[in-house]
FIZAGU-321409 format. One line per 8 residues: number of its first residue (from 1); their letters; for each residue z, y, x of C-alpha. Coordinates in steps of 0.001 Angstrom, whole numbers. Layout:
BEGIN
NUM> A> Z/Y/X  ...
This chain:
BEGIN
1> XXXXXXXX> -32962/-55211/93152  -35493/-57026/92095  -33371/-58421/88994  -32329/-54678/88324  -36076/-54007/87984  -36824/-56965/85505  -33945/-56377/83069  -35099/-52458/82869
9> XXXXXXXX> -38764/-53673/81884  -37222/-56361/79146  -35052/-53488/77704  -38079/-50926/77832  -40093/-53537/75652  -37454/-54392/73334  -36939/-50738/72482  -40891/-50603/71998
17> XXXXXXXX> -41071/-52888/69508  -38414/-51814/67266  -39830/-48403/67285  -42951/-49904/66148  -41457/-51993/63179  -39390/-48971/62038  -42498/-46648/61979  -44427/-49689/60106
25> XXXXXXXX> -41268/-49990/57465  -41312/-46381/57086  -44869/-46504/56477  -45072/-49048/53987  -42092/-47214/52076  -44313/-44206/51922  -47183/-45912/50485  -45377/-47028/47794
33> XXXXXXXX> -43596/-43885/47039  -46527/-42355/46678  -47476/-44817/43824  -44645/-44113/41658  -44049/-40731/39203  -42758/-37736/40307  -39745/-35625/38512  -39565/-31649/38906
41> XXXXXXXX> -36827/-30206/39051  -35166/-28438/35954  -35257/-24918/36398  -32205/-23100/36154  -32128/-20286/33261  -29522/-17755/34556  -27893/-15184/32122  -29908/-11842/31961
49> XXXXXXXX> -28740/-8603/31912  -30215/-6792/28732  -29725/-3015/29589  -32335/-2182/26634  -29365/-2874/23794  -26524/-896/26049  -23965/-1724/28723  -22480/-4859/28296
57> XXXXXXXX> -25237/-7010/26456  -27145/-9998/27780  -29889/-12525/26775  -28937/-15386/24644  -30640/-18028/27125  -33889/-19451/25626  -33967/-16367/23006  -34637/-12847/22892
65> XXXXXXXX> -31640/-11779/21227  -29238/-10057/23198  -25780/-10149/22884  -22110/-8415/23633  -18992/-9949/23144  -16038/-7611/23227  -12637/-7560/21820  -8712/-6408/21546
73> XXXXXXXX> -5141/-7550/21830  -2417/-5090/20775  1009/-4968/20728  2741/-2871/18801  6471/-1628/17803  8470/430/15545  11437/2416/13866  11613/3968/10451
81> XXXXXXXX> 15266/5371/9356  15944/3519/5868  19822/4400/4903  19869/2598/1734  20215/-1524/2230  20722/-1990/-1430  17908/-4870/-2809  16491/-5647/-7
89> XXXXXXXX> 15886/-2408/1652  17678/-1299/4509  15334/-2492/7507  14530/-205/10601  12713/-2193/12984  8843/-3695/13021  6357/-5801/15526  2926/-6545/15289
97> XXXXXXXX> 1019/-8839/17860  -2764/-8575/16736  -6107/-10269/18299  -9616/-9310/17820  -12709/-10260/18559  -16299/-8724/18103  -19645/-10282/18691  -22780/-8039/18504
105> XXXXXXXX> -26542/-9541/18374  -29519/-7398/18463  -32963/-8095/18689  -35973/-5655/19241  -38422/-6145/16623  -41866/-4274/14915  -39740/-2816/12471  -37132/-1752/14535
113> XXXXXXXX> -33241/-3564/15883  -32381/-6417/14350  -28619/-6296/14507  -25725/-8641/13495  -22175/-7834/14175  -19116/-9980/13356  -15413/-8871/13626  -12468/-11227/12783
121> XXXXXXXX> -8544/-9730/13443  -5547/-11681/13143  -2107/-10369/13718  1471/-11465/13409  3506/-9209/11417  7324/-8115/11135  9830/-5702/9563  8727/-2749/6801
129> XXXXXXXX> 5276/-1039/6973  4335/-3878/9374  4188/-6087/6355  1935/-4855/4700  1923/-5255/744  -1361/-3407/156  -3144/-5959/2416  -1269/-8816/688
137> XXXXXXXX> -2215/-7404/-2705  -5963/-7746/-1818  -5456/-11572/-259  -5995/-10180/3289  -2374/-11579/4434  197/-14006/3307  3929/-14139/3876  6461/-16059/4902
145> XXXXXXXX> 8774/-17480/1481  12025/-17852/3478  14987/-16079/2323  15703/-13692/5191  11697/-13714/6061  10204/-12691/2596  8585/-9267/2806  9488/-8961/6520
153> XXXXXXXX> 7354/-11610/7879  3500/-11787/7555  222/-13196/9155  -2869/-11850/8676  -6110/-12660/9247  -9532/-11048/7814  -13125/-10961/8268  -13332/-7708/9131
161> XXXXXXXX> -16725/-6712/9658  -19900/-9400/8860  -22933/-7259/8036  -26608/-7799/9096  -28546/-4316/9865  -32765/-4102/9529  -35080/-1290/9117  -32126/958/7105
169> XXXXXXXX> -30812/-2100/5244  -26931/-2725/6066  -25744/-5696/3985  -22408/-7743/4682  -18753/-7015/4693  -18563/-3681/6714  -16621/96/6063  -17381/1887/3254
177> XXXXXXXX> -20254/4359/3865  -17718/6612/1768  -15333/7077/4601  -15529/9827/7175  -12779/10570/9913  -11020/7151/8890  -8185/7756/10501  -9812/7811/13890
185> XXXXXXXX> -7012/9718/16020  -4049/8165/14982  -1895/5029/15700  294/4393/12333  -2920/5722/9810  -914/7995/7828  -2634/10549/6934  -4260/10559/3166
193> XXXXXXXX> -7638/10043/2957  -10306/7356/2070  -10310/4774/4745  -12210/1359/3919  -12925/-580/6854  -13810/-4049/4877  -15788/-3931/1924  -18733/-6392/620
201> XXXXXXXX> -21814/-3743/464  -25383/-3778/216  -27033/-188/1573  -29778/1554/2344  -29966/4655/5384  -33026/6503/5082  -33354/9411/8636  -34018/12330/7591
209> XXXXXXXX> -35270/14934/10686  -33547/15362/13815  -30042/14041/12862  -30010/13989/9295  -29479/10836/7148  -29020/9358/3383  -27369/6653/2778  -27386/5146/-1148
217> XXXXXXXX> -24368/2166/-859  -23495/-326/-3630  -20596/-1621/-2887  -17557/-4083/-3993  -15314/-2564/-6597  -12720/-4359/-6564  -11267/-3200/-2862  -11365/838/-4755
225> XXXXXXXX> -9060/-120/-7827  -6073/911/-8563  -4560/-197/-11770  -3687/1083/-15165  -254/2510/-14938  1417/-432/-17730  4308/-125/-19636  5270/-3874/-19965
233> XXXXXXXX> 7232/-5408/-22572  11169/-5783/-21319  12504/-8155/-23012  10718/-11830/-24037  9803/-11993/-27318  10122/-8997/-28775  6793/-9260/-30916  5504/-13230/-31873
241> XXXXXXXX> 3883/-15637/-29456  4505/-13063/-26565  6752/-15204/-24219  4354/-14182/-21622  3475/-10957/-22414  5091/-9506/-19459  3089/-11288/-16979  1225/-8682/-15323
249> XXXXXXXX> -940/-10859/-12969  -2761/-11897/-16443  -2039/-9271/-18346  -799/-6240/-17833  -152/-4409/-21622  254/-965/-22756  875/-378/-26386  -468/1735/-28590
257> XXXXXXXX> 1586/3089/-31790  419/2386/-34921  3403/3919/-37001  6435/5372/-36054  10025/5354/-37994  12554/8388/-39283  13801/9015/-35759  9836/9478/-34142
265> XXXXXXXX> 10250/6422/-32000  7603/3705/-32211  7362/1275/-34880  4640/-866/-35291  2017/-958/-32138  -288/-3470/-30359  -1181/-4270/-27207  -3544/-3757/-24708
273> XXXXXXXX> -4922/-5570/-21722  -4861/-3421/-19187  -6350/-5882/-16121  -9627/-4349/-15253  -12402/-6667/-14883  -15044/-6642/-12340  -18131/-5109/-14380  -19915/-3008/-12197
281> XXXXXXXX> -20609/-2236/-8819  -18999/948/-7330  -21731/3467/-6328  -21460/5524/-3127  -24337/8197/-1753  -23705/9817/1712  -25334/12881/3446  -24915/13222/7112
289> XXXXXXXX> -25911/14851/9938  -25100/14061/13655  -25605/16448/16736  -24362/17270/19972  -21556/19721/18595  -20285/16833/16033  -21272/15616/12653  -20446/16949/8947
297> XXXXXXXX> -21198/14211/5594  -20928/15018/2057  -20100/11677/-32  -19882/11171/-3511  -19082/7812/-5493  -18946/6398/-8804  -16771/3990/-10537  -16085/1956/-13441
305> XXXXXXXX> -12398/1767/-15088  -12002/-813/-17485  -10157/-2225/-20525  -10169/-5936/-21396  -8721/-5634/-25045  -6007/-6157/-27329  -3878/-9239/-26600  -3854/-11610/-28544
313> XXXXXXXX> -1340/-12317/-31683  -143/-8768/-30254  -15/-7413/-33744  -3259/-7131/-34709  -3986/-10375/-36793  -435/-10195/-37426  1408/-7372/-36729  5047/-7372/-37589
321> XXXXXXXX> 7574/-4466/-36934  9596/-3486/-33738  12783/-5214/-34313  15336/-2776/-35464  12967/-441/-36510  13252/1187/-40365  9213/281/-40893  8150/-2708/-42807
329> XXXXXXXX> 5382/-5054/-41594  2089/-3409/-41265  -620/-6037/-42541  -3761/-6370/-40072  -5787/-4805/-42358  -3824/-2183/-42188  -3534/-1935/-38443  -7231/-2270/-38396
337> XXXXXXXX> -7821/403/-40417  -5422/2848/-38476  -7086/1965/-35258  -10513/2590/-36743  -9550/5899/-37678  -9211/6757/-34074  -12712/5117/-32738  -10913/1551/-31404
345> XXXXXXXX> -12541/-1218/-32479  -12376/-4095/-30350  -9988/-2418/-27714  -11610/-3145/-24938  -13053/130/-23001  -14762/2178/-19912  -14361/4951/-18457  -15986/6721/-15542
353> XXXXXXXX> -14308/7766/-12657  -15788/9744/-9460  -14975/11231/-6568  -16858/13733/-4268  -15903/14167/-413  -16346/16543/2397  -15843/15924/6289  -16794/17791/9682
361> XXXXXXXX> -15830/16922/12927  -16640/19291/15770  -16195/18765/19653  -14634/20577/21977  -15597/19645/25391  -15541/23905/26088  -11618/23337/25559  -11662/19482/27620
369> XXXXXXXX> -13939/16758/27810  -13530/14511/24598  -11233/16736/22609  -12605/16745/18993  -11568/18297/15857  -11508/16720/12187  -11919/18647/9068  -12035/16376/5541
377> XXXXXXXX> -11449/17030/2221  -11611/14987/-1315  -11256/14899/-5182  -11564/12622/-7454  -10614/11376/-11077  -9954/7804/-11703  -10277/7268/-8019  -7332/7496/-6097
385> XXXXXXXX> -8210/4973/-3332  -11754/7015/-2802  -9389/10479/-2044  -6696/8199/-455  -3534/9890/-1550  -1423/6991/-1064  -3115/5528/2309  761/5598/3718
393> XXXXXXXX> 2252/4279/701  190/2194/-42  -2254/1100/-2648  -3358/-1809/-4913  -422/-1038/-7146  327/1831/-9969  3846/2805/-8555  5169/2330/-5478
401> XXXXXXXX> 8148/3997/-3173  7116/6370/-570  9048/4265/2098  10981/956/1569  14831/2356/-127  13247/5789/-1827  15025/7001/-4210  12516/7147/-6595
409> XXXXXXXX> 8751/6106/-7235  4887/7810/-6582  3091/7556/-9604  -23/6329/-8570  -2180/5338/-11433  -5809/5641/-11785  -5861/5659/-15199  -3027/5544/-18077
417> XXXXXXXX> -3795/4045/-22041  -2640/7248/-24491  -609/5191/-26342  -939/8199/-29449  -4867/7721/-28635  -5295/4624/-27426  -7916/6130/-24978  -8230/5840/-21403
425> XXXXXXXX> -7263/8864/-19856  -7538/9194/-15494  -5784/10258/-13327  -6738/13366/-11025  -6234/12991/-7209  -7121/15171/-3708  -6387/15393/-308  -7355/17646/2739
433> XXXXXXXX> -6786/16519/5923  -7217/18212/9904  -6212/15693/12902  -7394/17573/16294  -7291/15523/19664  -6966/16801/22996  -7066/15259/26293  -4417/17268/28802
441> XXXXXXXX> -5870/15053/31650  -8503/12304/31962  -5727/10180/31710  -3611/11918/28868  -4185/12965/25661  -2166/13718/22369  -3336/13757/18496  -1989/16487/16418
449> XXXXXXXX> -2293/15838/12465  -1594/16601/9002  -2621/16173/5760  -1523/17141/1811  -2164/15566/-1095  -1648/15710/-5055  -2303/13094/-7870  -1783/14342/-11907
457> XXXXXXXX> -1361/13238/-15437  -2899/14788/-18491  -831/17168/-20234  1307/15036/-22806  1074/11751/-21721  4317/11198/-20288  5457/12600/-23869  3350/10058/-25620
465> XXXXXXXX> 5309/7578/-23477  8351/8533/-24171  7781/7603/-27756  7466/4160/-27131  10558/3508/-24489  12797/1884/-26802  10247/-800/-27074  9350/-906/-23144
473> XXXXXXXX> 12476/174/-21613  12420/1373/-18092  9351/1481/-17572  8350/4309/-19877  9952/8053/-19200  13285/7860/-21771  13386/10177/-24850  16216/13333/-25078
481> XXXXXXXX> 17874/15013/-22187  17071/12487/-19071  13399/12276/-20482  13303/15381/-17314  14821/13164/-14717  12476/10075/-14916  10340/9421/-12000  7564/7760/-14567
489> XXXXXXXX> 4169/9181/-14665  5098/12721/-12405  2493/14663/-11199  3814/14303/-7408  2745/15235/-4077  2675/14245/-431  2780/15803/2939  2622/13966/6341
497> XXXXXXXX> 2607/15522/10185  2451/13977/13040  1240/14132/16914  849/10956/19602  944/10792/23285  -1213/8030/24593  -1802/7471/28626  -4398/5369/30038
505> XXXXXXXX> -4400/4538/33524  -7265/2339/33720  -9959/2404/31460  -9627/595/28126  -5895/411/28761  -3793/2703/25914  -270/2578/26167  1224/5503/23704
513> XXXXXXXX> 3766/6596/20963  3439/8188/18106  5859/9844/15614  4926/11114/12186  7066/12579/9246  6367/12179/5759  7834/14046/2756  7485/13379/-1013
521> XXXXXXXX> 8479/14828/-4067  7394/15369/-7730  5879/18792/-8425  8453/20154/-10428  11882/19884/-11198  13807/16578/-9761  14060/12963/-10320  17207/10369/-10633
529> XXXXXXXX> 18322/9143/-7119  17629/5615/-8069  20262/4616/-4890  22581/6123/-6402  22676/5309/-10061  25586/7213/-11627  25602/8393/-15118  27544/11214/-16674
537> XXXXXXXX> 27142/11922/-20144  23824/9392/-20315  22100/11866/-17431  21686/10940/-13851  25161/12517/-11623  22357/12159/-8641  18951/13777/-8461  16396/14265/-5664
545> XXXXXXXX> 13412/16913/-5269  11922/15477/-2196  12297/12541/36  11764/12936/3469  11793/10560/6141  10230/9655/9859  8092/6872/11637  7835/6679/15285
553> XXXXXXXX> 5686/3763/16717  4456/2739/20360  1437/1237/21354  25/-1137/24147  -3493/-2289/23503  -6539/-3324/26182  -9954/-3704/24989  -12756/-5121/26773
């Protein structure tokens, strides 16, 4: 026991003293931690809700800008009957895979929001109407160059809105303060009617009242012209030094007759430039007014249309005479003279061209919530984008088909060259438009629309024309009996209809189809079937008064 007892007391001291030098170690650690510096912690910034800018925005950490990042993918698909599969016509189906994304900055300052928003869309593109050729006339998509891919196949990809807003200023690539319903019910975007949504602008919105604004825009011109209609020379060098007269991408000539022979045909002409140049801005002032039963605007624009001049070794320093014609050379003097007579000079010229639209939308929550009505209606001279005739067709060029295997051509000029006057003379154009949407349940709804349009040619032009066809070939209206039949420089006319069924289960989820028909025609008499070219006698065995054909395309497309 009395070992027991003596190994108890060692352990109790032994325990004693380590407790002692562990407190004394943790001691002197302390001391010296207390001699070296501190570090505080980082603080952690979390992301803010800003609720001040709308739903969706937040604080830029370390700023007081607030942002929203939002965006789109879409899928979409197709059918369009085409019957004739003669050069390169004949396809029915089309795809489109598109991606967008939109980032919108705001920040409160003494003069009011701050406020940039950028929008870039790129899509994949297949089969007709998918591909589009107005958007690759403008450099907004490029095509595949295989053989079986050409004109079906496309990518695009645009800066589609870039603009910086302060204190009534709006200055960037954004829509045209022009527009008005824009299409805003509708799938395809059929209908005719102006419909900009990129354009390089600088404006200025002035409020007016409760609801009332004034907008004076000055904006891009070159995404509102539509060229000259040009007769281009046929055949290579039918006058000197013109091997590349026909090259409209550089020039783009219409002649104007100087002299004609026995028969009244042309003999002696020269040629003008008709690429128009990038001189002026287009100007565009907008009234508008926005309450609780809808809005109405009253726009109005103004436009340059522009000559470059006669082409060079054309025939005016030396002019020589249409081969085969009974006229001898006409000196330059000579040719000088005649085209003095008439005011020409250095044949390059303007013109003005204008257009003046009106648009009211009204809701109709007394019928359903969200249904909305859309009245518009425009006219314009010189300005066929501004009254959007051709918005299905398609712009950008001065002739096109209604639908890929027509049987004949829209004339869609914006201006012609008199080639008796050698003066511009425009084109008139105008629409009218009414798209009503109604929602059958929260989760259904259906667009109803229509729209009619006309475009015109002075009195006498196509007969001016006519005159110079042996020179120009096809593309002027023929002399003698078929001189009825041609296609070339008709007044014409368009119709569309159409109605949608879209269903959307979840919010921000549209899955829908939409079906429109579209029917063209000159407006009078008929044209040559041009897919079926049969002669008898020199005049067309074939002839069509209207085209008419369908679309029908479906829809799935989530935004967030």
């Amino acid at each position: 026991m009395t070992e027991v007892w003596w190994m108890g007391r060692v352990a109790t001291s032994l325990l004693a003293g380590a407790t002692a030098a562990v407190s004394a170690a943790m001691a002197v650690d302390a001391a010296r931690a207390a001699d070296l510096p501190v570090k505080k912690a980082v603080p952690v910034e979390y992301v803010r809700v800003c609720s001040a800018s709308g739903a969706g925005f937040f604080y830029i950490p370390g700023t007081d800008t607030c942002l929203r990042v939002s965006g789109r993918a879409r899928f979409e698909a197709g059918y369009i009957p085409v019957q004739n599969r003669a050069n390169s016509s004949g396809d029915l189906s089309q795809y489109r895979g598109l991606m967008r994304m939109n980032f919108d900055a705001r920040t409160q300052t003494g003069y009011g929001t701050l406020r940039a928003f950028l929008r870039l869309e790129a899509a994949s593109r297949t089969g007709v109407f998918m591909a589009s050729g107005t958007q690759q006339r403008v450099g907004n998509a490029f095509p595949a160059l295989g053989q079986d891919a050409f004109g079906r196949v496309q990518n695009f990809i645009v800066t589609e809105k870039a603009f910086v807003q302060f204190a009534g200023l709006t200055a960037g690539r954004a829509s045209s303060f022009f527009d008005f319903y824009a299409h805003d019910y509708e799938l395809i975007s059929s209908t005719a009617g102006s419909d900009v949504p990129s354009t390089n602008l600088l404006a200025y919105t002035h409020k007016i009242g409760e609801g009332w604004s004034a907008t004076l825009s000055m904006e891009d011109p070159n995404f509102r012209k539509n060229p000259f209609y040009a007769a281009a020379v046929g055949a290579t060098g039918t006058l000197p030094g013109q091997s590349g007269l026909n090259t409209v991408l550089v020039t783009a000539p219409s002649p104007v007759i100087l002299g004609t022979n026995a028969s009244g045909t042309a003999s002696s002409v020269v040629f003008v430039d008709t690429v128009q140049r990038s001189r002026m801005p287009d100007f565009v002032g907008a009234l508008r007014h926005d309450a609780a039963w809808g809005s109405a605007q009253l726009s109005a624009a103004v436009k340059d249309v522009n000559l470059g001049g006669f082409i060079a070794n054309s025939g005016l320093s030396a002019l020589t005479p249409v081969p085969g014609s009974a006229s001898g050379p006409v000196g330059a003097g000579t040719a000088a003279a005649l085209l003095a007579a008439r005011g020409l000079t250095s044949g390059s010229q303007t013109a003005y061209g204008w257009a003046v639209q009106g648009g009211l939308k009204l809701n109709l929550p007394w019928i359903a919530a969200g249904d909305g009505l859309y009245l518009q209606g425009a006219y314009g001279e010189g300005a066929l984008i501004y009254t959007g005739f051709s918005y299905f067709t398609g712009t950008y060029a001065s002739q096109l088909n209604p639908v890929q295997g027509a049987p004949f051509v829209h004339a869609l000029a914006d201006a012609v060259v008199n080639p008796l006057s050698g003066r511009i003379e425009l084109s008139t154009s105008f629409t009218a438009t009414a798209s009503l949407l109604h929602y059958w349940t929260p989760e259904w709804r259906s667009a109803f629309f229509g729209s009619y349009g006309e475009i015109g040619f002075r009195r006498g032009t196509r007969e001016a024309f006519s005159l110079v066809n042996g020179l120009v070939g096809a593309a002027a209206p023929p002399t003698g009996a078929a001189f009825a039949f041609s296609p070339i420089l008709r007044d014409n006319y368009q119709i569309i209809a159409g109605t949608s069924l879209i269903w959307s289960p979840v919010k921000d989820l549209d899955i829908g189809i939409e079906g429109t028909y579209i029917g063209t025609g000159p407006l009078g008499g008929r044209v040559t079937d041009a897919s079926r070219p049969v002669t008898v006698n020199g005049l067309p065995a074939y002839t069509e008064k209207r085209y008419d054909t369908t679309q029908i395309r479906m829809r799935v497309q989530r935004d967030f």
